[in-house]
C-alpha positions as CSV (number, residue, x, y, z in Angstrom):
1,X,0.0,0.0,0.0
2,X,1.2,3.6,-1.2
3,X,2.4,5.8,2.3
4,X,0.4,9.0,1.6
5,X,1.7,12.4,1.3
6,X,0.8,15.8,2.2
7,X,1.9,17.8,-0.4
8,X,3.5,21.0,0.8
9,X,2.3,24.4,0.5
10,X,4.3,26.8,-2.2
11,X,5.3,29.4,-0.1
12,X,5.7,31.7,-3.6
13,X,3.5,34.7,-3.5
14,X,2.5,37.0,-6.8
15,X,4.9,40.3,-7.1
16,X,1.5,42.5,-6.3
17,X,1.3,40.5,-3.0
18,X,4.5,40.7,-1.9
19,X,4.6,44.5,-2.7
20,X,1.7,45.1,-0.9
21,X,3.1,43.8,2.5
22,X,6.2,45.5,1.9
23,X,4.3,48.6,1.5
24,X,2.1,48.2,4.6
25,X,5.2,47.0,6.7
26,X,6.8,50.1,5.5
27,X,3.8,52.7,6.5
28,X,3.1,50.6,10.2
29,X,6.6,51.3,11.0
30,X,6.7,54.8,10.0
31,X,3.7,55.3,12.1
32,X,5.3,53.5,15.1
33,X,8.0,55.7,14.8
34,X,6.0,59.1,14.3
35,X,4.1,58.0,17.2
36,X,7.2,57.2,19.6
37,X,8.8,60.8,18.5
38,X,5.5,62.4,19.4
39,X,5.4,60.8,23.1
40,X,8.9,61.6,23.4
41,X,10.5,58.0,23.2
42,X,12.5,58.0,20.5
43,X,16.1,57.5,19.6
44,X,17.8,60.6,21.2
45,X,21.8,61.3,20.7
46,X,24.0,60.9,23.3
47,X,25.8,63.7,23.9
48,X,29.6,64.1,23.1
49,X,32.1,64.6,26.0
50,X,34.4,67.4,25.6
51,X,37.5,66.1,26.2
52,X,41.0,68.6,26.3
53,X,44.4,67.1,27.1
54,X,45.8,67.7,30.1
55,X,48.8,69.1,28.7
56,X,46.8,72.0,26.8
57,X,46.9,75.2,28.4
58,X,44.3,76.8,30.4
59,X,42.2,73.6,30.3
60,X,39.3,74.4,33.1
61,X,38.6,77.9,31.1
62,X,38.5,75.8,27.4
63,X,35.9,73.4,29.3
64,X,33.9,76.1,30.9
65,X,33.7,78.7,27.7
66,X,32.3,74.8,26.4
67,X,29.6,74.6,28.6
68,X,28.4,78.0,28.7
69,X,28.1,77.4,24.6
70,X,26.7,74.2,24.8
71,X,23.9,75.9,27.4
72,X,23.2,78.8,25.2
73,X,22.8,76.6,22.2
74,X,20.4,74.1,24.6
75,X,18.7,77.9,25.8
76,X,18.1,78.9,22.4
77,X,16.6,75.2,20.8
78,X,14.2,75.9,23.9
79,X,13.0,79.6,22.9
80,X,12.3,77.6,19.3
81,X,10.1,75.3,20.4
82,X,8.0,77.0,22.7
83,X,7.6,80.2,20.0
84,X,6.5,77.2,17.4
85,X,4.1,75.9,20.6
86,X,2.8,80.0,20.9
87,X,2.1,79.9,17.1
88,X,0.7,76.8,16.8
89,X,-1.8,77.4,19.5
90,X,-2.7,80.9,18.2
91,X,-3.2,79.3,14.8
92,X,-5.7,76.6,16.5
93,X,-7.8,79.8,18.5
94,X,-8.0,81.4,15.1
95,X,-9.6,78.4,13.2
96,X,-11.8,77.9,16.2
97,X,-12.7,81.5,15.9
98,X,-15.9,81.5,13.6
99,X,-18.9,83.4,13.3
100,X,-21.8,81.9,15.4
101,X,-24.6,84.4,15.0
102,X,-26.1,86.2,11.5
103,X,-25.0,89.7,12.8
104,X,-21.3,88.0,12.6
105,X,-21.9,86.4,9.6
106,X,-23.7,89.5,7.8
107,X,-20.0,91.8,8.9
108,X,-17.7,88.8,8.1
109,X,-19.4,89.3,4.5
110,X,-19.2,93.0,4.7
111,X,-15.7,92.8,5.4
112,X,-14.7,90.3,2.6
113,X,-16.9,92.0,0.3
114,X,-14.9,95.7,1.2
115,X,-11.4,93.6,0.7
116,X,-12.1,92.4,-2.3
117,X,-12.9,95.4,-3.8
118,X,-9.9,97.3,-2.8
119,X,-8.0,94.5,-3.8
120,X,-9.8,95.4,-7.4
121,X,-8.7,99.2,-7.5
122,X,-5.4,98.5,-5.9
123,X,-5.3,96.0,-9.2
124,X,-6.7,98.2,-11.7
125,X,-3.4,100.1,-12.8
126,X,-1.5,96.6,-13.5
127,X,-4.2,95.2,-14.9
128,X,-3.9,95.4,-18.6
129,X,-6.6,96.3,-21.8
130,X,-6.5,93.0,-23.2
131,X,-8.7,92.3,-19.6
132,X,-6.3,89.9,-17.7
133,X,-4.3,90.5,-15.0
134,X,-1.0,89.6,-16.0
135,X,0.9,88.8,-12.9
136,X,4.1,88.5,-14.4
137,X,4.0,91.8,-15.9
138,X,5.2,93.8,-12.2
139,X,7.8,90.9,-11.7
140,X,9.5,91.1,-15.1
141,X,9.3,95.0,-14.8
142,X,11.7,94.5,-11.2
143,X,14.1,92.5,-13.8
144,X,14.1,95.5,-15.8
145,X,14.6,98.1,-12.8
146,X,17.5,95.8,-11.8
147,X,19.3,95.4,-14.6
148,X,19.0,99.1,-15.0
149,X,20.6,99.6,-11.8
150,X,23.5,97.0,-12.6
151,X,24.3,98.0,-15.7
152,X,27.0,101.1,-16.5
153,X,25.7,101.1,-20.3
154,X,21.9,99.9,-21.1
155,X,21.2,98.9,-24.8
156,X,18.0,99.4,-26.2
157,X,16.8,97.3,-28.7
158,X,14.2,98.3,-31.0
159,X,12.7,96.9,-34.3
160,X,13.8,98.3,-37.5
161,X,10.4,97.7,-38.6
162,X,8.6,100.1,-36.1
163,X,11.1,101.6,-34.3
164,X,9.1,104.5,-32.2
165,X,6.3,101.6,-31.5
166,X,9.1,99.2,-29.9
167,X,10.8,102.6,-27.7
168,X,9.5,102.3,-24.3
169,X,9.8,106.1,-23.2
170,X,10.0,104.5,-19.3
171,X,12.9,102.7,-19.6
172,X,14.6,105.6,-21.0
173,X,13.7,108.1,-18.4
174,X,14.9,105.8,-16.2
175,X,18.3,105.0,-17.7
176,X,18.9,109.2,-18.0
177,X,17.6,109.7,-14.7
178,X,19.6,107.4,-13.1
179,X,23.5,108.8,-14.8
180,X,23.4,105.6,-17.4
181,X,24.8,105.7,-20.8
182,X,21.5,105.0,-23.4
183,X,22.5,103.1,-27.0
184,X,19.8,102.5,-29.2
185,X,20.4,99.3,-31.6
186,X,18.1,99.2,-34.3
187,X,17.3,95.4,-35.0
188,X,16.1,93.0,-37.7
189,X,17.8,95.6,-40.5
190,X,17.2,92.5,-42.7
191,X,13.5,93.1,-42.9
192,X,12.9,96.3,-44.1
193,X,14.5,97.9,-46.7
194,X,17.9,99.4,-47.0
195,X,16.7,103.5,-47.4
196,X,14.5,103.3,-44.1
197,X,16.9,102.0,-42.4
198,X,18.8,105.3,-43.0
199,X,16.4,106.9,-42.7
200,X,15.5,105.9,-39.1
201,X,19.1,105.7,-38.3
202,X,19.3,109.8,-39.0
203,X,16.5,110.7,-36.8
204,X,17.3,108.3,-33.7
205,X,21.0,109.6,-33.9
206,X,19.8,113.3,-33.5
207,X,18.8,112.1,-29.7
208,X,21.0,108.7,-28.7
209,X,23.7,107.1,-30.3
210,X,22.0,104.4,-32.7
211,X,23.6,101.4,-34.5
212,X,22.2,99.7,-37.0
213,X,22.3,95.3,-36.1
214,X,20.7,92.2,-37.9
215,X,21.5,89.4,-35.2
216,X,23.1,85.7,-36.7
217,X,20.6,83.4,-37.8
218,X,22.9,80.5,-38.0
219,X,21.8,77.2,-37.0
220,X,25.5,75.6,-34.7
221,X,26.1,76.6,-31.0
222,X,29.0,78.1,-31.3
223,X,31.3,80.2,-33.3
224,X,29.0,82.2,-35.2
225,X,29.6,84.2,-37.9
226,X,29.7,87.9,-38.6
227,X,30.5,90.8,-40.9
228,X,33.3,93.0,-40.6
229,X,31.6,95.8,-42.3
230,X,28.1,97.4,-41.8
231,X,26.7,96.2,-45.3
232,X,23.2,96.9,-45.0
233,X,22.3,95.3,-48.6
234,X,23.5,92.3,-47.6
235,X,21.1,88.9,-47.7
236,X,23.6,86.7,-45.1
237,X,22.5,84.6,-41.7
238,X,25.5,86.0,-40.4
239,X,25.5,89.0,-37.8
240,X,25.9,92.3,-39.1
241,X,27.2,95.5,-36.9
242,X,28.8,93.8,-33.8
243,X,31.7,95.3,-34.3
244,X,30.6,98.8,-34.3
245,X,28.2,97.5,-31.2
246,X,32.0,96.6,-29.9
247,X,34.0,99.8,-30.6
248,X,31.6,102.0,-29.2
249,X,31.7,99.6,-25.8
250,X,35.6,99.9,-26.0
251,X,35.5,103.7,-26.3
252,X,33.6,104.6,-23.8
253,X,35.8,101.9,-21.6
254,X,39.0,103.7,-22.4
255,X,36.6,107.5,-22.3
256,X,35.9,106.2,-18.7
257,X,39.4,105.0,-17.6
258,X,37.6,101.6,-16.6
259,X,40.5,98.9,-16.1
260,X,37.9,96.4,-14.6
261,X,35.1,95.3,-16.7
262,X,31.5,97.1,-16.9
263,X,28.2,95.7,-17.3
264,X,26.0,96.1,-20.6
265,X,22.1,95.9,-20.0
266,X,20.2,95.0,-22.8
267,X,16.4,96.0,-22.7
268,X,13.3,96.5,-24.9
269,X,10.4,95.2,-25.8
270,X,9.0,91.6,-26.2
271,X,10.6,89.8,-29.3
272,X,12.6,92.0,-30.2
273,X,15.4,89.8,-30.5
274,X,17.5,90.8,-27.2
275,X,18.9,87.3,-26.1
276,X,19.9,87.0,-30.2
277,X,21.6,90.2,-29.5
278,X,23.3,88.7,-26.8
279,X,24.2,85.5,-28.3
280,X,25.9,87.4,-31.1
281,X,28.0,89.1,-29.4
282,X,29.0,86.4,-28.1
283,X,29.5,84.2,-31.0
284,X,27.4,81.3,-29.3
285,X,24.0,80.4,-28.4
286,X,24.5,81.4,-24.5
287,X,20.8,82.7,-24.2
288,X,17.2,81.1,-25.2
289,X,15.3,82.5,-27.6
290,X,12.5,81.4,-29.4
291,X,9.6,83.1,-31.5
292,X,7.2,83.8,-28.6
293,X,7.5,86.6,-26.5
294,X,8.1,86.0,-22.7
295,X,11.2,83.4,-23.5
296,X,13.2,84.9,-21.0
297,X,11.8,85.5,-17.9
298,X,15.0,86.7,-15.2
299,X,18.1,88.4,-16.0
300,X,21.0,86.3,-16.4
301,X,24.5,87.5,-16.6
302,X,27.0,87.0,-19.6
303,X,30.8,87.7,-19.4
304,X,31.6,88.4,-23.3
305,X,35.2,89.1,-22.4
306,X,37.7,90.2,-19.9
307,X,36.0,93.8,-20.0
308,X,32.5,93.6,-21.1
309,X,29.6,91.5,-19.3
310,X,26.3,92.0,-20.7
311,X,23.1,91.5,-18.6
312,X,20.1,90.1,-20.5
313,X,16.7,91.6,-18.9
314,X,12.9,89.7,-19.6
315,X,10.8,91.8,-22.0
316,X,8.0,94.1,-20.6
317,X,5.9,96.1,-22.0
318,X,6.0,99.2,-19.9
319,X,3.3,101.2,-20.7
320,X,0.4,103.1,-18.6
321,X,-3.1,100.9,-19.3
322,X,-4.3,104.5,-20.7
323,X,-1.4,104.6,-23.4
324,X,-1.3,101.0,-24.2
325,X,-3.4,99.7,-27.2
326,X,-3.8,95.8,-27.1
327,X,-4.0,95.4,-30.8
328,X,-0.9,97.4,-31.4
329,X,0.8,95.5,-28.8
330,X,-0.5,92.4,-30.3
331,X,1.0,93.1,-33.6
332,X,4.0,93.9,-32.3
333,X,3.9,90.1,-31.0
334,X,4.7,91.4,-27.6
335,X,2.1,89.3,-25.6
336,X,0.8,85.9,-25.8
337,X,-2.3,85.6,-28.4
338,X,-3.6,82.8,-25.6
339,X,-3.5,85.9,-22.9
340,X,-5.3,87.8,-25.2
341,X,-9.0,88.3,-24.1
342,X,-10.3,89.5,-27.6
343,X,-8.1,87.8,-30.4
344,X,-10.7,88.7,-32.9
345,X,-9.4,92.5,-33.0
346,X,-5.6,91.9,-34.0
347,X,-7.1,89.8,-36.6
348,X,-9.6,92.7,-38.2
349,X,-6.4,95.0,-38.1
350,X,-4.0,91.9,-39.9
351,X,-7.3,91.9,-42.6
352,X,-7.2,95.6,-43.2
353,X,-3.4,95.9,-44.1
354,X,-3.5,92.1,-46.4
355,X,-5.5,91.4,-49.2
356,X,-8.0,89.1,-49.3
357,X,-6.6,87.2,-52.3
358,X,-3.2,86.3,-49.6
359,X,-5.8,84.9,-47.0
360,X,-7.8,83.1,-49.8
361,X,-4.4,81.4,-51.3
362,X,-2.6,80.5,-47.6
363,X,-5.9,78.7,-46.3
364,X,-7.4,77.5,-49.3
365,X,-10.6,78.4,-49.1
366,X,-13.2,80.7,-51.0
367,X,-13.8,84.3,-51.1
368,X,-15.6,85.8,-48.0
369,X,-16.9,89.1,-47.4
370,X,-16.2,90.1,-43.5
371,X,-13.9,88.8,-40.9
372,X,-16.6,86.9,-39.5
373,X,-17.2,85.0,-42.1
374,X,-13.6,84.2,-42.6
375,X,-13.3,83.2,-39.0
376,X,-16.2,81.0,-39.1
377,X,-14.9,79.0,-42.8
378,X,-11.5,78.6,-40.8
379,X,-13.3,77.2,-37.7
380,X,-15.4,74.7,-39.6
381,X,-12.5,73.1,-41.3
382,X,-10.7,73.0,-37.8
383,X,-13.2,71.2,-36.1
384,X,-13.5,74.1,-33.7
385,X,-17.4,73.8,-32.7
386,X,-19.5,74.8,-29.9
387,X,-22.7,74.3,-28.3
388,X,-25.4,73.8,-31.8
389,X,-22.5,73.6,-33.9
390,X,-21.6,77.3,-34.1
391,X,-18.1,78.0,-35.3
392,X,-15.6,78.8,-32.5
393,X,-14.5,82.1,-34.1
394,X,-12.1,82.8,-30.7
395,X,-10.6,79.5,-31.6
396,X,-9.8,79.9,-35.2
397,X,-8.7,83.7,-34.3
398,X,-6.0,82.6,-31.9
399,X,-4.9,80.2,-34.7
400,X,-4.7,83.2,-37.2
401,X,-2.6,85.4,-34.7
402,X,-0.1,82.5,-33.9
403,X,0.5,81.9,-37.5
404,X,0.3,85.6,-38.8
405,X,2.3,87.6,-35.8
């Protein structure tokens, strides 16, 4: 007859299961030992004996001056802990401090109701037309102030293609007010032609020194190219008028008698190619840039060489909400189209200065009579719908201002 046999129990368990109870082991004891800490019973360090040889000098004053240390450190971990006891218990009366009756209730309103709306007109100068209240704004506008301060020379770049709409009148007052030197560098030469560049260069040199600059568009990190002469005609990716931008730097160095190096701010507007500026100057990319404004948003130091550093400064529109217009600054690219609160007006002014034809050929689709209706076509053949199939024309404008500017 066969003995029979118990077979024995696998003692494998799945990976899920075994997880598990490392997991709970793992919380049980970290609540044992967050309990034992709380009643006081935890691990506590033993403290260290100060030990002096006997043949050191003066060894009952070392241990004494020890002592009174080691009690004034032991005096002041006490005053810690019974100022965080003070605060906590304050914290617990005020949370257990609520209205009971409706004549507290009704004045706990009143009050909230009277806060919020000074916190509305204390808000209403940084709040700008396009209707949101760009936090940012006041922040990058200290970034500006300190570079400002920093610098001993502050650039200002504006776009050759609307030079007096990119000046930011400010800044300016600022830099004279404060004893800087102000350099205006007239940007993006390359995209407007040669006579108003002269043009503009003539009337901004009758009140700052102005250089004309068309920052590298080259593609590698390093070692970027440039011209040696100020050729204004000239179709190249390669930087044009650094080394004027570097001569006048130098003269005003050796004007100054400055043997240790001085500090360059670079400021302006939104997108108006500052960090490119920067990064040809220095013959590598050193900064970010990109096409939307807001790239940069602190300033950041960059030491070009032994006697020039240049500070690059966020982009901020500076403007009082009474002299700003948000479809100017729009077209100028100098906020967000997605912080925009009514994108449909930067795209009636882009379809009064381009033909209808343009808009017909670069979206393919056929002739319409009002901006409406081309807003509508273009948010159909997105998809962009809402509630009873309406066309999303808020949708399909963004689109046209993140193409178009």
């Amino acid at each position: 007859m066969a003995k029979y046999c118990l077979k024995k129990a696998s003692k494998r368990v799945s990976c899920a299961k075994r997880y598990k109870i490392e997991r709970k082991v793992k919380e049980h004891n970290r609540k044992v030992k967050k309990e034992a800490k709380k009643a006081g019973k935890g691990k506590k360090k033993k403290e260290k004996m100060i030990t002096v040889p006997n043949s050191c000098p003066f060894k009952d004053e070392i241990l004494q001056e020890a002592e009174r240390t080691r009690e004034k450190i032991k005096a002041q971990q006490e005053a810690k802990k019974e100022a965080a006891k003070q605060r906590a218990a304050a914290g617990k009366l005020k949370a257990n401090d609520k209205p009971t009756t409706l004549e507290d209730l009704s004045k706990k309103a009143a009050r909230q109701a009277s806060d919020y709306e000074f916190s509305v007109l204390m808000n209403a100068e940084k709040k700008g037309e396009t209707g949101k209240l760009d936090k940012s704004t006041s922040v990058y506008a200290a970034e500006v102030r300190k570079t400002i301060a920093a610098a001993d020379v502050v650039i200002e770049v504006l776009d050759a293609r609307d030079p007096l709409g990119s000046r930011s009148p400010s800044v300016e007052q600022q830099v004279i007010s404060s004893g800087k030197r102000l350099v205006l560098l007239l940007n993006k030469i390359d995209l407007v032609p040669r006579e108003n560049v002269i043009q503009w260069l003539e009337y901004l040199r009758g009140q700052y020194p102005t250089l004309a600059f068309k920052a590298s568009t080259q593609d590698q990190k390093s070692n970027l190219g440039r011209f040696k002469h100020s050729n204004l005609n000239s179709g190249t990716s390669k930087c044009i008028g650094a080394d004027l931008v570097m001569k006048l730097l130098g003269n005003y160095c050796r004007n100054k008698d400055i043997r240790t190096s001085i500090r360059v701010g670079v400021v302006g507007f939104p997108n108006v190619g500052k960090s490119s500026v920067i990064n040809s100057l220095k013959r590598q990319k050193a900064c970010n840039v990109g096409a939307t404004p807001g790239v940069t948003k602190e300033l950041q130091e960059i030491e070009l060489d032994k006697h020039i550093r240049l500070i690059d400064s966020p982009g901020v529109v500076l403007l009082a909400a009474n002299e700003r217009d948000p479809i100017e600054v729009a077209l100028k690219n100098a906020v967000r189209v997605e912080n925009l609160l009514d994108p449909i007006g930067p795209v009636h002014a882009i379809l009064r200065r381009c033909s209808t034809k343009v808009l017909m050929m670069q979206y393919n689709m056929p002739e319409f009579d009002s901006v409406d209706q081309f807003l509508a076509i273009l948010a159909r053949r997105m998809g962009r719908l809402r509630k009873g199939a309406r066309p999303d024309v808020n949708a399909a404008a963004r689109k046209v201002g993140n193409l178009l500017l």
